[in-house]
C-alpha positions in Angstrom: 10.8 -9.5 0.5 8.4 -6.7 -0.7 9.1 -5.3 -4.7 7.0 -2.6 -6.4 6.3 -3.8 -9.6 8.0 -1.8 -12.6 6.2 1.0 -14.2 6.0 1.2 -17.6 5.4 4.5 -19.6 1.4 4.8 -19.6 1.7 8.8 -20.4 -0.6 8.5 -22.7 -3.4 7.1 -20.1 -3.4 9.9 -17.4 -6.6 12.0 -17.6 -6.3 14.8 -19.5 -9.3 16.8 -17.9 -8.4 20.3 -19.2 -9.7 22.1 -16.4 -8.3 22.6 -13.0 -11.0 19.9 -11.2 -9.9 16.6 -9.6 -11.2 13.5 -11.6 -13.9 11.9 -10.4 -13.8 8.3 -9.0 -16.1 7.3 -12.2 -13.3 8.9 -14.6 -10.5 7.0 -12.3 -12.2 3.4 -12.2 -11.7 3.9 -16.5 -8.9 4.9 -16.0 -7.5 2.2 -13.7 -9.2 -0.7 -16.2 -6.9 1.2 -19.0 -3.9 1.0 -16.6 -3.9 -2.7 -16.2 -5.4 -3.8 -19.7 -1.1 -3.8 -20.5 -1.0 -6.9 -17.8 -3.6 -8.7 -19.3 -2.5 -8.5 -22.3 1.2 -10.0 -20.8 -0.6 -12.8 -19.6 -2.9 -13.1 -22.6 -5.8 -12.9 -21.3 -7.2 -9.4 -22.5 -10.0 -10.6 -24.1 -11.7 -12.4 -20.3 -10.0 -9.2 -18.9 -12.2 -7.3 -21.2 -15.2 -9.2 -20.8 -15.0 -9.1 -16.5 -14.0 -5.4 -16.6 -17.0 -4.8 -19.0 -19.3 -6.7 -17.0 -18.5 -5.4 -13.5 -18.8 -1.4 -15.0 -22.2 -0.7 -14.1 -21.8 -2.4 -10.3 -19.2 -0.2 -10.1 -20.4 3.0 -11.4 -23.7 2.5 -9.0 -21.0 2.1 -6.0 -19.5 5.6 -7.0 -22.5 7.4 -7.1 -23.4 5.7 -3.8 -20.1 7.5 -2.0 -17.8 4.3 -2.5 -14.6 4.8 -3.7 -15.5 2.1 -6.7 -12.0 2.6 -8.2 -10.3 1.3 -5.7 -12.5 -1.5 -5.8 -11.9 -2.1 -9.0 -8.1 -1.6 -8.1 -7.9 -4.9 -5.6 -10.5 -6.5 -7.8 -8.3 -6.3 -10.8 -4.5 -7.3 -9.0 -6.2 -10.1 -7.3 -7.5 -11.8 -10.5 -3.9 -11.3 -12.6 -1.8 -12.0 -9.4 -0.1 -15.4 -9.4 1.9 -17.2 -6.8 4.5 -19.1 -8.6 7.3 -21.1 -6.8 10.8 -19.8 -6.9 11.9 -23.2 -8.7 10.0 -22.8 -11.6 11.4 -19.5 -12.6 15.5 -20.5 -11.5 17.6 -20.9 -12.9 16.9 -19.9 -16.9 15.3 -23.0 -17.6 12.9 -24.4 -14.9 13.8 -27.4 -12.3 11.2 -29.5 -13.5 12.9 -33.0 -11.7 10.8 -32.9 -8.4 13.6 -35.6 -7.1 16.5 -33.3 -7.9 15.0 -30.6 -6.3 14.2 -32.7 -3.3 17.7 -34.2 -2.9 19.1 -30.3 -3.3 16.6 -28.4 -0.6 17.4 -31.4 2.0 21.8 -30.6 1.2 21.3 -27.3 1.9 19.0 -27.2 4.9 21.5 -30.0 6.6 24.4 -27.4 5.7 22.7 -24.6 7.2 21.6 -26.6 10.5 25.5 -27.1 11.2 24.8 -23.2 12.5 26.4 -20.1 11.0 29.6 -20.8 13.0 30.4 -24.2 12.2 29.9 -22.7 8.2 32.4 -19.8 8.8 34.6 -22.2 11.0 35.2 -24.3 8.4 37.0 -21.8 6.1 39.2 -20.8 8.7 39.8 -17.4 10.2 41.9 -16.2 6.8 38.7 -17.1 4.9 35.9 -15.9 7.0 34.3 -13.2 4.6 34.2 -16.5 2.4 32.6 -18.3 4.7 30.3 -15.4 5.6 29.1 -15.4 1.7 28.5 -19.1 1.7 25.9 -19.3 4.5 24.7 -16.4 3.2 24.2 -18.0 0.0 22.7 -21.0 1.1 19.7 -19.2 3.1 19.3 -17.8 -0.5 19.3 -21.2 -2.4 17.2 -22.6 0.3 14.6 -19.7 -0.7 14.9 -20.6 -4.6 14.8 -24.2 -3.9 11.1 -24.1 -1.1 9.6 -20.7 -1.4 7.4 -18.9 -4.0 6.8 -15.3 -4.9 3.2 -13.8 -5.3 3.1 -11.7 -8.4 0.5 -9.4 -9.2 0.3 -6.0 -11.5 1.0 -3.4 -8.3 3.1 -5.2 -6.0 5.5 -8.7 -5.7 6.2 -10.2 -2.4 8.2 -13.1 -1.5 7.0 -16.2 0.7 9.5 -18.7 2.7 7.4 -21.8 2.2 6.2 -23.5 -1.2 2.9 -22.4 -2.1 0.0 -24.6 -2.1 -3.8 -24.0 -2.4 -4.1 -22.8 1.2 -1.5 -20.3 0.7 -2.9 -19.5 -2.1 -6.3 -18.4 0.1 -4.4 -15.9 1.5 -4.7 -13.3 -1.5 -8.2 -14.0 -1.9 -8.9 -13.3 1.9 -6.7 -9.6 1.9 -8.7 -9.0 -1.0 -12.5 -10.0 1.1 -11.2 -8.2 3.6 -10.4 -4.7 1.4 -14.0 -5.0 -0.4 -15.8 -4.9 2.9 -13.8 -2.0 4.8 -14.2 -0.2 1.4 -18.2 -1.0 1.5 -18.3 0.0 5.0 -21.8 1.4 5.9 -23.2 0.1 2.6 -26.8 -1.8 3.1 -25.8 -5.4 2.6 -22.4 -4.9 1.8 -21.4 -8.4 1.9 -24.2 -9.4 -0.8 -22.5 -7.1 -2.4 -19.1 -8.3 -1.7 -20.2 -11.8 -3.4 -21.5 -10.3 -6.6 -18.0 -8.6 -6.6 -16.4 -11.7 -6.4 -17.8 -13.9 -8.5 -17.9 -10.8 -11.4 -14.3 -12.2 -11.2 -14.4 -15.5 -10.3 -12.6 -15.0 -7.3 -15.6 -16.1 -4.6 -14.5 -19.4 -3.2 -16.8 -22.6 -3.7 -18.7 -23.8 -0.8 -21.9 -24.9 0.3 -25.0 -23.0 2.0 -25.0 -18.7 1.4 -22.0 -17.5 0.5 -22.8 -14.0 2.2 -22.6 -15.5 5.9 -19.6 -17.2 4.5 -18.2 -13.3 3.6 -19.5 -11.8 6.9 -17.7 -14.9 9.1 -14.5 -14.8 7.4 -14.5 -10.9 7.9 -14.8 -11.6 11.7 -11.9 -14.3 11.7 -9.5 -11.9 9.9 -9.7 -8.9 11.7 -7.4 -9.3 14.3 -4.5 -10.3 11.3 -6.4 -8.2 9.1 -5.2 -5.0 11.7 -1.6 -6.0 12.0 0.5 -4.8 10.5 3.1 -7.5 10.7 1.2 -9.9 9.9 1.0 -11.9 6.4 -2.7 -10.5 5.8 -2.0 -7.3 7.3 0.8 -6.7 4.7 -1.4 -7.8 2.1 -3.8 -5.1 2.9 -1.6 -2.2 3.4 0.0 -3.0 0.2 -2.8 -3.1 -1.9 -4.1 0.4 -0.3 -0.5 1.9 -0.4 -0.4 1.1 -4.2 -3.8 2.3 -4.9 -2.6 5.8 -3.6 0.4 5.3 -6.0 -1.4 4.4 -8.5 -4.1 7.6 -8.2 -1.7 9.9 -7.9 0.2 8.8 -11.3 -3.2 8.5 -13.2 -4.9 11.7 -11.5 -2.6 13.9 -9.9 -4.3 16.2 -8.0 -4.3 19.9 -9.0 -1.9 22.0 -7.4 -2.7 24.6 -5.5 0.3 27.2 -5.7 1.2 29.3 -3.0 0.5 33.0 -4.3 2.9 35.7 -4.4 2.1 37.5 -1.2 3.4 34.9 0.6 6.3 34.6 -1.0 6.7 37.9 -0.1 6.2 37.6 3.3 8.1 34.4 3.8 11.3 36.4 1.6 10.9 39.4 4.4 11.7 37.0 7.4 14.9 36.0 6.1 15.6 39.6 4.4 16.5 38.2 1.1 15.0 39.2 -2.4 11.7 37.9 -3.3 13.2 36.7 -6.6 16.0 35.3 -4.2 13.8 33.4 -2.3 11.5 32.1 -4.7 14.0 30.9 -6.9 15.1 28.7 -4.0 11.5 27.4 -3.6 11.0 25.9 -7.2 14.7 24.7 -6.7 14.3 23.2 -2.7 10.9 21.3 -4.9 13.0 19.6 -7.5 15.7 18.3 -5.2 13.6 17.1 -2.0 11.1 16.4 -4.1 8.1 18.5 -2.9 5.2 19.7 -4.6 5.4 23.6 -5.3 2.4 24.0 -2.9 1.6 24.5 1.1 3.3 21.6 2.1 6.6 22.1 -0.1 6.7 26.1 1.5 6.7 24.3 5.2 9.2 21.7 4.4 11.5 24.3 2.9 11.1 26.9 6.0 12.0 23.8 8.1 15.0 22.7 5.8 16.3 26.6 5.9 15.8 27.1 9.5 18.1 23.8 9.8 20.3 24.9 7.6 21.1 28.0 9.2 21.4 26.6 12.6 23.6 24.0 11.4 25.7 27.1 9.1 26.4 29.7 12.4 23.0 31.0 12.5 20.3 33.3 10.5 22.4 36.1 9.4 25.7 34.1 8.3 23.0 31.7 6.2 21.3 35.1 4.9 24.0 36.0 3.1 25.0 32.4 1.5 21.6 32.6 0.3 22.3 36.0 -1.1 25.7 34.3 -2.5 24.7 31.6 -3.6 23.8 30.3 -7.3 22.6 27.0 -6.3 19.4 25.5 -4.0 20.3 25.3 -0.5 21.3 21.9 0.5 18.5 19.4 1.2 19.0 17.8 4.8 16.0 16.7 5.7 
């Protein structure tokens, strides 16, 4: 189970660069420390979070002008210190399960119910009850969950684990986070000297004895085959913390848009003999539906969503003249 956390109105923090240039990744990495200061201050720690964030600033900065892009960085930095992995039992019901023998005698019910097999379950309520029966196996796969598993928390992302989390489980965040430092460092002169000083700027590099670089570089190795799939726990980990870096950029930074100019609109209203006014009208509207930005890419995807269209509506010249008749967008298929 994969959840994007909640956004909460940060309006105020975008950048407000009052030209038409794309922030820089020094103006973003400020901007992302602003961001998540609201989390910290959640979990009341904003004061450490002010102190690490502080601290780490120049590191950072020196990676942006070196061609990193520091604000991601500073992005998987930041979740992995404020993420927490909390089992499910401690949060259900409204008042935690704090009787470890309760909970025990509960999770060994329910997983001897559910290895009777779904149709013993549904057997048992007969065939006039079966959607009742359905709901009841259903349920106990869910209560086994609350009862054994845990769900990782941090400010960008929440996932859900099937088993109860314990410190090598915990290793797993810490790793997906090792693993997006040094593909971010990638071509950097002693990137995973650098890696360390990231870490411990957080206090997120494990202990251990002898150099803790050859411990970064040898852990790098033994990931990369989970690290590149996809499927797999560390794989998800990585994607989602990239994915929600993206997210994240383009609510804080949005990059300018580059309209499409009037000529071709022009042109494009010519092809399908309608009014440029016509045409453009559908445009802005085709962008607020899909949605699209009003740009290259939103032009293309609404050419492709008319040319359906009209297929789908008796061809070009019958869907010419519903765009003529028309008041409203045409419909949005794709």
């Amino acid at each position: 189970m994969v959840a994007r956390r909640p956004r909460t109105s940060r309006e105020g923090k975008r950048v407000d660069r009052g030209t038409n240039r794309p922030a820089s990744d020094s103006e973003l990495s400020r901007l992302v420390i602003g961001y998540y200061r609201d989390e910290a201050e959640r979990q009341g720690v904003s004061n450490v979070y002010d102190e690490r964030t502080q601290g780490v600033l120049p590191r950072i900065e020196d990676l942006s002008r070196r061609g990193v892009e520091s604000a991601f960085v500073l992005h998987v930095l930041i979740c992995t210190w404020l993420g927490r992995l909390t089992p499910n039992w401690q949060t259900w019901p409204s008042q935690p399960l704090a009787a470890p023998g309760t909970r025990r005698a509960m999770l060994r019910a329910v997983r001897t119910l559910r290895r009777l097999g779904r149709d013993t379950i549904v057997g048992l309520f007969g065939s006039s009850q079966e959607e009742r029966g359905e709901r009841f196996h259903t349920n106990l796969s869910i209560l086994e969950q609350l009862l054994s598993g845990g769900t990782y928390r941090s400010p960008a992302f929440q996932i859900g684990r099937a088993r109860s989390p314990g410190a090598r489980q915990q290793e797993i965040y810490r790793r997906a986070c090792l693993a997006c430092l040094m593909t971010a460092l990638t071509g950097q002169p002693k990137r995973a000297v650098e890696v360390v000083m990231l870490l411990k700027s957080f206090d997120l590099l494990p202990a251990g004895r002898g150099r803790r670089s050859e411990w970064i570089k040898r852990r790098h190795r033994l990931d990369a085959r989970k690290r590149d799939d996809r499927l797999s726990e560390l794989g998800t980990l990585v994607r989602l913390l990239k994915t929600t870096f993206d997210s994240l950029k383009e609510h804080l930074a949005p990059e300018p848009i580059k309209q499409v100019s009037r000529e071709r609109l022009v042109r494009q209203a010519r092809r399908w003999r309608v009014p440029v006014a016509v045409y453009e009208r559908h445009f802005h509207e085709f962008c607020g539906l899909a949605p699209a930005k009003a740009n290259a890419e939103g032009l293309r995807r609404l050419e492709a969503n008319l040319r359906m269209n009209s297929r789908i509506r008796g061809g070009r010249e019958k869907y010419r003249k519903l765009l003529l008749e028309s008041s409203t967008s045409p419909t949005t298929t794709e």
